[in-house]
C-alpha positions as CSV (number, residue, x, y, z in Angstrom):
1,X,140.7,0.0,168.4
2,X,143.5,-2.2,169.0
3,X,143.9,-5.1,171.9
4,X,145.7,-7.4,173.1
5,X,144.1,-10.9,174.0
6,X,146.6,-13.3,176.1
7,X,146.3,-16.4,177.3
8,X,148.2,-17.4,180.6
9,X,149.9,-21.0,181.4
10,X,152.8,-22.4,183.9
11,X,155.9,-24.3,183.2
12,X,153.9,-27.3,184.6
13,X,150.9,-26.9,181.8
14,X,153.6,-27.0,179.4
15,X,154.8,-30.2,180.9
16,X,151.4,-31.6,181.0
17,X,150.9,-31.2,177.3
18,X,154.4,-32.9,176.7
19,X,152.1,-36.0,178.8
20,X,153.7,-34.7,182.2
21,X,151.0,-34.8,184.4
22,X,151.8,-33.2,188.1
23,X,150.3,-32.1,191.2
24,X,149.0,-28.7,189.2
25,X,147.7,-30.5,186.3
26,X,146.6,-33.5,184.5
27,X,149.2,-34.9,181.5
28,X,147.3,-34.2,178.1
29,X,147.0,-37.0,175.3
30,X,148.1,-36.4,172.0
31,X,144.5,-36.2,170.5
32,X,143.7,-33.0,173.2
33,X,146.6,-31.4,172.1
34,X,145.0,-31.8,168.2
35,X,142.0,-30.8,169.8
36,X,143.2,-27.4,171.2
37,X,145.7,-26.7,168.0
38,X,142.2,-27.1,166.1
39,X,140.2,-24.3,168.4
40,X,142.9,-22.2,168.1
41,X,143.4,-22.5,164.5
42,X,139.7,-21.9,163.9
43,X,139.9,-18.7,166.1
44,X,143.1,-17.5,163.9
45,X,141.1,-18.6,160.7
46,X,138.2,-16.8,161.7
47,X,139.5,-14.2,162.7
48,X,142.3,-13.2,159.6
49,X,138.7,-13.9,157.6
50,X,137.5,-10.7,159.2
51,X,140.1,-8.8,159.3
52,X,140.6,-8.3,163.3
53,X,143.4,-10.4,163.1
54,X,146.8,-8.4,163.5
55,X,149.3,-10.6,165.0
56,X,149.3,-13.5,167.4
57,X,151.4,-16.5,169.1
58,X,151.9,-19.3,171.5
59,X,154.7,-18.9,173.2
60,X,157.6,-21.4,174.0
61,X,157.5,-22.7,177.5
62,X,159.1,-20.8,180.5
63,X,161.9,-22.9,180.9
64,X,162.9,-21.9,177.7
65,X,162.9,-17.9,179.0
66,X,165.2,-15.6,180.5
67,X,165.0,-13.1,182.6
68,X,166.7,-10.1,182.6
69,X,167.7,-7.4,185.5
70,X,169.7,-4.6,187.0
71,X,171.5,-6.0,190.5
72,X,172.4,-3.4,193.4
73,X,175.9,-2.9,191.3
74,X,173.5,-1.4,188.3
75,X,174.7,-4.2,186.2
76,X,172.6,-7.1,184.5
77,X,171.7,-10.1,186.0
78,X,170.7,-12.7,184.0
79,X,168.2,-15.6,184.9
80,X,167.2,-18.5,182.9
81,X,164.2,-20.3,183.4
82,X,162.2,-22.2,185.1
83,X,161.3,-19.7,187.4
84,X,159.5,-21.2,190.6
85,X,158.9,-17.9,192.2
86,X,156.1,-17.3,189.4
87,X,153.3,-18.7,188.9
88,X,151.0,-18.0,185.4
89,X,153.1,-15.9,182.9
90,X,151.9,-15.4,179.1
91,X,151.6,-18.2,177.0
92,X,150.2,-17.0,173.7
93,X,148.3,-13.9,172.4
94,X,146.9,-11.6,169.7
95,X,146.7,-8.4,169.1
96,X,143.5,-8.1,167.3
97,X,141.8,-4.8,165.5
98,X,137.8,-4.9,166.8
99,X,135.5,-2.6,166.7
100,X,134.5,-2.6,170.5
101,X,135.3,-4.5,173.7
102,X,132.4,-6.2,173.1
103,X,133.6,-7.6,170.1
104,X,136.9,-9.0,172.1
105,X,135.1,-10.0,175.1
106,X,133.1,-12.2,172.8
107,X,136.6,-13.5,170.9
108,X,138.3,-13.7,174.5
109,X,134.9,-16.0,175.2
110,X,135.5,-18.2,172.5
111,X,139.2,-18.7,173.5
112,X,138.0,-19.7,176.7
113,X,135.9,-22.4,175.3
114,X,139.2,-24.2,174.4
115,X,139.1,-27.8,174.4
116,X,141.0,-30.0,177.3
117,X,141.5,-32.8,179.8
118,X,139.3,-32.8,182.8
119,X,141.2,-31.4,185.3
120,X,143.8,-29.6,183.3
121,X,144.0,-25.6,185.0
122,X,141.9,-23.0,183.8
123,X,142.8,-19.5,183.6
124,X,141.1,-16.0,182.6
125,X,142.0,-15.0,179.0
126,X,143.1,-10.8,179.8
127,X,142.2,-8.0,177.4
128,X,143.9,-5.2,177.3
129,X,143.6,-2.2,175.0
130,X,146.5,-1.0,173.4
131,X,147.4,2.8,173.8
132,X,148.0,4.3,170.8
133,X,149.1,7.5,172.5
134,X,145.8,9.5,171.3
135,X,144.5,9.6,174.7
136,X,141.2,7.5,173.9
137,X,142.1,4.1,175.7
């Protein structure tokens, strides 16, 4: 079965690892942001070693978005980011091929144990499983 694994982070966390720090989080040093390119590369590794590996990406910070949506007129109204009204929004994921969600849940563990800063923001790492449109999700 196929799911996808994503990671969550705010325009702030992306500051912080640019050395930012901020009342939401602590500015990272270039040897945590080596640290947490090296978890994740190990996950990735891993996990293209096994075969579970289907896709997956970090994402570029929010500022760097755009949002996209119908006004009362019906016609498109078109935000660029930073968005302040939000608060996490996806910052990287896979879609991995596992065998259970026990499997996942144990990858979704690992990504959890990412290395950084005291006092840098954690969040929950979300699995979802990917309909396929056989009914069987």
């Amino acid at each position: 079965m196929k799911y996808l694994v994503m990671v969550q982070g705010t325009q702030a966390d992306y500051e912080a690892m640019q050395g930012k720090a901020s009342e939401h989080s602590v500015a990272w040093s270039p040897e945590d942001i080596q640290a947490m390119y090296a978890h994740m590369q190990a996950i990735n590794d891993d996990l293209a070693e096994t075969g579970e590996l289907v896709d997956g990406h970090g994402l570029a910070e929010p500022a760097k978005g755009r949002h996209v949506t119908l006004g009362d007129d019906g016609k498109a109204v078109i935000t660029d980011g930073p968005y302040s009204e939000t608060k996490e929004l996806l910052a990287g994921f896979w879609v991995l091929d596992c065998a259970s969600l026990e499997r996942v849940t144990e990858i979704a563990e690992r990504v959890l144990r990412c290395p950084q800063p005291a006092g840098a923001p954690e969040y929950p790492v979300v699995i979802r499983p990917i309909d396929d449109g056989s009914g069987d999700v």
